[in-house]
C-alpha positions, 0 to 999 in steps of 0.5 A: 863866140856865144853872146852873152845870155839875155836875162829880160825882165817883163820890159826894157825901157831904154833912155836916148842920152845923145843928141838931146842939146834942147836940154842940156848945152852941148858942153854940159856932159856932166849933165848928162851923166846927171840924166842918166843917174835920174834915169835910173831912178825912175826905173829906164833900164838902160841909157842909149849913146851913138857917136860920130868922130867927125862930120863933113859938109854932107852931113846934111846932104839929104835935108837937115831935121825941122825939128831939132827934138828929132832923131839924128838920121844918115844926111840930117845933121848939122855937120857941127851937130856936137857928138861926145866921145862915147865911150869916155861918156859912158865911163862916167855914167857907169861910174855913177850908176848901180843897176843901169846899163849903158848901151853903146849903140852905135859906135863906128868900130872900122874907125878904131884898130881892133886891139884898141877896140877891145881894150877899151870895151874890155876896161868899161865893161870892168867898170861897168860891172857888165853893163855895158851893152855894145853896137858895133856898126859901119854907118854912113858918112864917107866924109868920116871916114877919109878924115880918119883914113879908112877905106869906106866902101870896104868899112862891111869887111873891116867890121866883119875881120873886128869882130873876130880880131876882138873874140880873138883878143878877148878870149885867147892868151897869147891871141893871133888874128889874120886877116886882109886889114888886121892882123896880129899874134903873141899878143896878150889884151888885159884885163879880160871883159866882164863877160867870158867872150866879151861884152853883149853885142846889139847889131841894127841898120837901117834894112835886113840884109844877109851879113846884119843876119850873119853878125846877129847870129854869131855875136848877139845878144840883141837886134836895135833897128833904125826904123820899123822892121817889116814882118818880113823882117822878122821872120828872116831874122828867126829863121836864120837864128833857127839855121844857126842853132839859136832861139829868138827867145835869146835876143833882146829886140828893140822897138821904140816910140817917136814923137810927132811935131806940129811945129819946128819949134814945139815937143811932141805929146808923149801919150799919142807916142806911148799908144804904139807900144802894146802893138811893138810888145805883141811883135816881139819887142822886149824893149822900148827906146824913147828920146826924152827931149822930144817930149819935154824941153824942161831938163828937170822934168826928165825924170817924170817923163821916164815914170810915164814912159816905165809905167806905160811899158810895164802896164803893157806889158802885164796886159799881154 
């Protein structure tokens, strides 16, 4: 598969749009779709949606967040932390916007059938115009996965065989795959995507290891960690794009700001968070990802938030 080409302009800015309930009641979607359309108004490049189907009691195994304006994490949640379907969401905010691109980033894609994977991703990248921006990812709760029965500790292989059930699916005509947990022939998956191949694929995780470094090289267009990666991290991932045949230039890399609380109850101070991104930006990050309800609690003033954070990032970027 040949990701489709990254185009950057001088720098991303990338909008959290989940998990943001100290803003916006978690059965106000409309409101979200509303966000994102003052987004883009206000220059943020793309807007950012994860999901989970279901949570389990160990959702918040490893000690639930202090401060709810914090990002979700492996082991951090509410079990009833309110996660809409994302790629439903996503329609709407495609259907309301012009320029802004909307980044599935993460879905849970071992949860689905691959055909049913690429239909839908196929149909909102259509909608969207080319917008759409894809993290196919295995996260983490166990409990999601035997609700929905899916074998968890086989979840690295079943996103392995998607990928190449969905190339499949999206660029023959009739397609067939085989493999140990899917497979199909004769069959015909319309209407294509925007992208000949498919839609562009960002890969993360919380650590660099050899099958993320695999799945980068043969269908990305983009490396979103969870976290800060390492120098080491860095150099590994350019070094297996140069085996490949490809250039880091090719990717869009992630980074991102994040608050600091000095109290379970208050926002964190934009300015103090903003200070990092000259150093992202002189390690390669070519976009920066902010969740604004770390830094307000006031739904009207998301807008002026994003003017700040699109007015820092580009000045940043100019300065380099």
């Amino acid at each position: 598969m040949t990701p489709a080409p990254y185009d950057p302009p001088m720098a991303r800015v990338v909008m959290v749009l989940s998990e943001i309930w100290t803003l916006v009641s978690p059965s106000d979607l409309p409101a979200l779709v509303d966000l994102a359309v003052v987004a883009e108004a206000a220059g943020v490049d793309t807007v950012m949606l994860s999901e989970h189907v279901v949570l389990g009691p160990s959702a918040g195994a490893a000690g639930r967040m202090e401060n709810p304006r914090d990002y979700a994490a492996p082991g951090n949640q509410d079990p009833a932390t309110p996660w809409p379907d994302s790629v439903v969401l996503a329609a709407a905010i495609a259907a309301r916007t012009r320029t802004l691109r909307v980044a599935l980033a993460a879905i849970i894609a071992p949860l689905r059938h691959p055909l049913l994977l690429a239909k839908q991703l196929a149909t909102l990248d259509l909608v969207a115009g080319g917008r759409l921006v894809v993290q196919p990812t295995v996260s983490w709760a166990e409990e999601e996965y035997v609700a929905l029965g899916v074998p968890f500790r086989q979840r690295g292989a079943i996103l392995d065989e998607q990928l190449e059930a969905m190339h499949a699916a999206w660029t023959a005509a009739p397609a067939a795959f085989e493999g140990a947990h899917f497979r199909f022939a004769d069959v015909y998956c319309e209407p294509r995507p925007f992208h000949p191949g498919g839609p562009r694929m960002w890969f993360g995780g919380q650590a660099m290891h050899p099958a993320l470094l695999r799945r980068i090289v043969r269908y990305g267009s983009g490396f979103h960690p969870f976290g800060t990666p390492s120098d080491a991290d860095l150099a590994a991932l350019a070094e297996a794009m140069r085996d490949g045949g490809r250039d880091m230039a090719e990717l869009e890399l992630v980074g991102g700001i994040r608050g600091r609380f000095e109290r379970p109850d208050a926002v964190a101070d934009l300015d103090e968070a903003l200070a990092s991104v000259p150093g992202q930006l002189a390690r390669g990050f070519t976009s920066i990802c902010f969740k604004p309800s770390m830094f307000t609690d006031d739904r009207d003033q998301v807008g002026a938030v994003s003017a700040r954070v699109v007015e820092a990032v580009r000045a940043a970027a100019a300065g380099r």
